[in-house]
N, C-alpha and C positions, 0 to 999 in steps of 0.2 A: 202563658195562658193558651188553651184551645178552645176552639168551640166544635162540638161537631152535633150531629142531629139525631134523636134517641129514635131506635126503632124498636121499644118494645110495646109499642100498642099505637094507632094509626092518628094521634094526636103529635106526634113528630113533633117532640120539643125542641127547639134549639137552646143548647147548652153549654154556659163554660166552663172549665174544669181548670183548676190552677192548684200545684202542690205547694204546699207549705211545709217543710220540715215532713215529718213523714206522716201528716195527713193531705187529705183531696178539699178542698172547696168548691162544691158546683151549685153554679146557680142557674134559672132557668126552668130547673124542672119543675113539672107538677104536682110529680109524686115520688115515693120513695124506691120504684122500678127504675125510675131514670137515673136518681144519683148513684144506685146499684151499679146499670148500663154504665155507665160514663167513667165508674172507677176503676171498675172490671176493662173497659174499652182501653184505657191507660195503662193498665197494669199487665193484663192478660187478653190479649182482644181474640172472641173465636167465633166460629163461623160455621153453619153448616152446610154439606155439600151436595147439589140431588143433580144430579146427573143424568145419563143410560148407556149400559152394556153391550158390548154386541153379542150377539147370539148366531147361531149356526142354523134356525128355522126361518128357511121363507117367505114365508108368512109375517115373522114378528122379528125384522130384522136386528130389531133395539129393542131392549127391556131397561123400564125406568128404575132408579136406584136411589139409595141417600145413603150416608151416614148414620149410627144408631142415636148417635151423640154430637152437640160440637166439637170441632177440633181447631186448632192453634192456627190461627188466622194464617200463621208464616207456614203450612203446612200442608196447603191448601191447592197449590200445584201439586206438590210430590203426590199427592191422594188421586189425583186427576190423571197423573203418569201411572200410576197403576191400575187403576181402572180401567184404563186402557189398552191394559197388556191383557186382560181379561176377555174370553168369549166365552159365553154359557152353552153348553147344551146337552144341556136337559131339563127336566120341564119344574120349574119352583111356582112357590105358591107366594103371595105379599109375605113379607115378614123374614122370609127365609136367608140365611148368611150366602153372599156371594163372596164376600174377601173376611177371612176371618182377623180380627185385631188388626186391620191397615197399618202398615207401620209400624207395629207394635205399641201403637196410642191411645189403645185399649177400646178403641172403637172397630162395628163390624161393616162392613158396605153392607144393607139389602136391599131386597130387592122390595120395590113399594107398588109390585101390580098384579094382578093373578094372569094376566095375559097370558103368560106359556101354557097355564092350565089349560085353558081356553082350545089349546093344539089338535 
């Protein structure tokens, strides 16, 4: 059995989760978001990641970033080592792809600020 603590809405249920043969049994939650959370959390646990870039302007030495999508909890560094190797410059707008398919895990880095516009 585990327990761990749902974070899809700010009522933080604490929950257990114990397999049986090849279903989940979780108790604790409130709702049916949690038992979701917690089987997903066992099965496939992911994460999303908002970070910032560096950039080559003065001015705006970091550009904030995220993921388009979750990604694979264990996967979670390696996205963080990439982003890393990255320095932007030139001027993007919210929304716009900084790393395209990270990984190849089918997710984009973007960028989540108009700041460079701003330039």
């Amino acid at each position: 059995m585990s327990t761990i603590v749902c974070i899809t809405c700010p009522r933080g249920c604490t929950m257990n989760i114990e397999k049986a043969g090849s279903d989940w049994t979780v108790t604790g939650n409130a709702c049916r978001r949690g038992r979701d959370f917690a089987i997903a959390e066992m099965t496939d646990p992911r994460r999303t990641v908002c970070t910032t870039v560096r950039t080559t302007f003065k001015s705006a030495p970091a550009l904030p970033c995220r993921v388009s999508a979750d990604i694979p909890k264990d996967k979670m560094f390696d996205v963080m080592k990439e982003i890393s190797k990255v320095t932007v410059s030139k001027q993007l707008n919210r929304g716009d792809v900084i790393i395209k398919d990270v990984l190849g895990l089918g997710v984009d880095v973007i960028a989540t600020s108009d700041l460079l516009t701003q330039l």
